[in-house]
N, C-alpha and C positions, 0 to 999 in steps of 0.2 A: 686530574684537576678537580676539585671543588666544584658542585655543581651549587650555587649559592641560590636563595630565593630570586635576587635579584636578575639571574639568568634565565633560569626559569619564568620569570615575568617580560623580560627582553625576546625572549622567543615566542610566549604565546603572543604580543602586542603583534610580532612581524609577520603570525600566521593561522592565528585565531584559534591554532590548538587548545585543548586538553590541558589542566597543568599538569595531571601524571602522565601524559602523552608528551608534553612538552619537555620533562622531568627525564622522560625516559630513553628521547631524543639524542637530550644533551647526553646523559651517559654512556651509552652506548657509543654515541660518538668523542668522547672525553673531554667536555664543551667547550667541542669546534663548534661555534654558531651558524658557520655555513652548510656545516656537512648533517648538521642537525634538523635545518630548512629541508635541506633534501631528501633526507630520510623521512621526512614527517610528508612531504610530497610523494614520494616514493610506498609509504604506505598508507598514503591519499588522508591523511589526518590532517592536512593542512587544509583549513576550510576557506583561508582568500590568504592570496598570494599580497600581499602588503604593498608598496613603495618603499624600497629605503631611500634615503636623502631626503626625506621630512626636513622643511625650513625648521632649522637651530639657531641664527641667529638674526639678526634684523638687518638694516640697510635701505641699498637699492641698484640696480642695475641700470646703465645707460648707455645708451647706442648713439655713434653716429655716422654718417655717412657721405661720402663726400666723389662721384663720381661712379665708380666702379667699384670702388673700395667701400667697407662696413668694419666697425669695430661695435666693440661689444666688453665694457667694465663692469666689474662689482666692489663695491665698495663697502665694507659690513660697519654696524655701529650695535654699538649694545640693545639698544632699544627702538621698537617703532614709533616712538616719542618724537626723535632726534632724526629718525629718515623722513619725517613729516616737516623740518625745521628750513625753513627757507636758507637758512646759511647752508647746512649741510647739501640743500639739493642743487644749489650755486658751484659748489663746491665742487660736487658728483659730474657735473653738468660739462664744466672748465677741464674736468680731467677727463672725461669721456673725448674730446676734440684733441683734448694734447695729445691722448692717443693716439691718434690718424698716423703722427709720423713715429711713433713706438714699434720694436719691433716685438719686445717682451715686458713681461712684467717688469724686469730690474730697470728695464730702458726705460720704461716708462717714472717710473721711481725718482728716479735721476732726471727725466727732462725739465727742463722749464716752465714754469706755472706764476706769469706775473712776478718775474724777477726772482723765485727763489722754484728749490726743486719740487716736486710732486709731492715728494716722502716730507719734506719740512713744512708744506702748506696743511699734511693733515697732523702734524705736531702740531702745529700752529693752531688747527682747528681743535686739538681734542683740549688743549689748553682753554679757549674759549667756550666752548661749551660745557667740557666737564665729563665728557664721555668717552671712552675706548676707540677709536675708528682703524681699518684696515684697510689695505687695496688689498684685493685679494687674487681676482683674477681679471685677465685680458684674451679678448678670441678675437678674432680678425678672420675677414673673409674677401673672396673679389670673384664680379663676373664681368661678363656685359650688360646685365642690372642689378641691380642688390638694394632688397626692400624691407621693410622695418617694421615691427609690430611690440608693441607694449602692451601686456596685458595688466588691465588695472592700473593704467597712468597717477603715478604720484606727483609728476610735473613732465613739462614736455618731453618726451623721449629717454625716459626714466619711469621704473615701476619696480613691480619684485618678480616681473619675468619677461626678460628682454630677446627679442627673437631677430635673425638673420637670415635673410633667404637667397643666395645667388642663383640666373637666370641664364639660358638663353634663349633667344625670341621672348614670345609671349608678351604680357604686359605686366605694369605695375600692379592692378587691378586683381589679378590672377597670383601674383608675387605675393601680395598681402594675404588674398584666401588662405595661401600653403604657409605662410608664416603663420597664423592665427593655427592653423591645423596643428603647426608646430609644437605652441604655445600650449594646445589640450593634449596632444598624445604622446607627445614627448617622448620620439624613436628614438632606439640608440646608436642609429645609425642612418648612412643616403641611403645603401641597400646591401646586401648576403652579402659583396667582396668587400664591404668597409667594416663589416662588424669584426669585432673582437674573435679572433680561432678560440681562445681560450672560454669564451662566453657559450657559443655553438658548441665545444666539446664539455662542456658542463653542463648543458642544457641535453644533449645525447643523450650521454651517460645517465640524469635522470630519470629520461624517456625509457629508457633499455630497461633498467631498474623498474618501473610501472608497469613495462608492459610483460615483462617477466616473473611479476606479480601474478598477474592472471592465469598463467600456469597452459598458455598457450602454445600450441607449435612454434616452432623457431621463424618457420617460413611465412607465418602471419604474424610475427612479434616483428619482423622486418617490414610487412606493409605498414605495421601499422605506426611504428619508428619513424619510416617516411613519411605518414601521410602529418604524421605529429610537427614533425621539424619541420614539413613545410607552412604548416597554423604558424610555429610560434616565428618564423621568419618573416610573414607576411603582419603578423602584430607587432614586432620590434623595428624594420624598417620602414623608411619616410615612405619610400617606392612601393612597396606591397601594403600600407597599410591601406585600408579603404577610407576613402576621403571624406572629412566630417560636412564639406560643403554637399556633396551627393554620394552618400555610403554605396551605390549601388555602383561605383567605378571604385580603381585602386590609384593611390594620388600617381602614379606614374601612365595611367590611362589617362587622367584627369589632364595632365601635363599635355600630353597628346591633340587631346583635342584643341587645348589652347594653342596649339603651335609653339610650344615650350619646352625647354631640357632643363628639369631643374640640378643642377650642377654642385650644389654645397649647401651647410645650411650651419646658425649656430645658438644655440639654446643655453641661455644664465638665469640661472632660479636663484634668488635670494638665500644664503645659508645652505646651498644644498651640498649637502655632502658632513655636514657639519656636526658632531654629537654635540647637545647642550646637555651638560651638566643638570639633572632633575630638583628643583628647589625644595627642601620638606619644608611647605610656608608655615606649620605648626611648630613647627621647631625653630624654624626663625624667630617665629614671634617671643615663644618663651624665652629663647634664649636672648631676645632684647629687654625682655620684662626682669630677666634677673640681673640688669647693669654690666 
């Protein structure tokens, strides 16, 4: 494969390499971009581990809840113009609730919205406006409480990162801390039996690689494998991460005390996941300038 500038740029951005570190990455790995992350970790040239799912597109995200029950939509539109536009957050708003009795995206699509379906009101809407819109995604949750957090309210119950917390015992009060917790740390999982095996055995396999580097016994390349995987467990899950209300508990200590099991949780970030297209705005221009 072609190792193009442009890859070579897409990999230092994700890990702060080197560009002949980055260059040399890719090749070796025959730019596979994943295996190329790892390798650049692997011989510790990765100077910060990035986020991918960087917000690509615009929108907003709305929650509602009604009982036991939580739902959780995204709805994308081309521009932060248009998710600031009172129609459109009207709009978000109506389909957030139509939710409640949806049980997927398609269902929701198809329900009811004021006498026509979901999917025709944002025809309808992008006609009036003028701008691209999407339903994109749908999450649902339920406990014995289920609490709500918006981070950065663009109208009520609606922002560009919408959180879900279900409960047992405790309170609302204690429900919101762990949703807002949510909102900043954004685990990718409740705890070690919900996370992805394929995530944990990629994360390994790095570890083994690092610590194999150092040119140590087998017998200490194993503690130290251990003690690795249990860091990066306790940073990826809700349960073991340490609690941004009092760092010095893990939120599943935290939980404890409140007299609480927190039981689920669900996290929608505007555009995440989403590659946007890079605009050359120099070259837009001129090429407006030449008719």
């Amino acid at each position: 494969m072609a190792i193009t500038a442009k890859l070579v740029k897409e990999l230092r951005d994700k890990t702060g390499a080197g560009m002949m570190d980055a260059k040399k990455a890719l090749t070796e790995n025959d730019g596979d971009m994943d295996a190329a992350v790892d390798w650049l970790r692997t011989k510790g040239l990765a100077k910060a581990a990035k986020k991918s799912g960087r917000t690509a597109a615009e929108g907003l995200v709305a929650v509602a809840i009604e009982g036991g029950k939580g739902v959780a939509v995204e709805v994308n539109s081309e521009t932060d113009f248009v998710a600031k536009n009172a129609e459109f957050q009207e709009m978000v708003a109506a389909i957030a609730k139509t939710a409640m009795a949806a049980e997927d995206i398609e269902a929701l699509k198809a329900a009811d919205l004021g006498g026509k379906t979901v999917a025709d009101t944002i025809t309808d809407k992008i006609a009036t406006i003028g701008e691209n819109m999407t339903l994109r995604r749908i999450a649902r949750i339920e406990g014995d409480t289920v609490v709500s957090y918006i981070h950065n309210p663009a109208g009520e119950g609606m922002g560009k990162i919408g959180v879900l917390v279900a409960l047992k015992g405790g309170d609302a009060g204690f429900g919101r801390q762990v949703a807002m917790h949510v909102a900043a740390a954004n685990p990718a999982s409740l705890g070690a039996a919900d996370l992805d095996p394929s995530v944990v055995d990629k994360e390994r396999q790095v570890q083994i690689d690092i610590a194999r580097e150092s040119g140590k016994p087998e017998q200490v390349i194993e503690k130290m494998i251990e003690g690795r995987m249990k860091k990066f467990l306790s940073e990826v899950t809700l349960l073991g991460q340490a609690f941004v209300v009092n760092p010095d508990l893990t939120v599943e200590a935290a939980a404890k005390e409140a007299g609480a099991e927190i039981t689920g949780f669900v996290r929608l970030e505007v555009g995440e996941g989403i590659e946007k297209e890079e605009e050359d705005f120099a070259a837009e221009v001129a090429k407006a300038a030449q008719g």
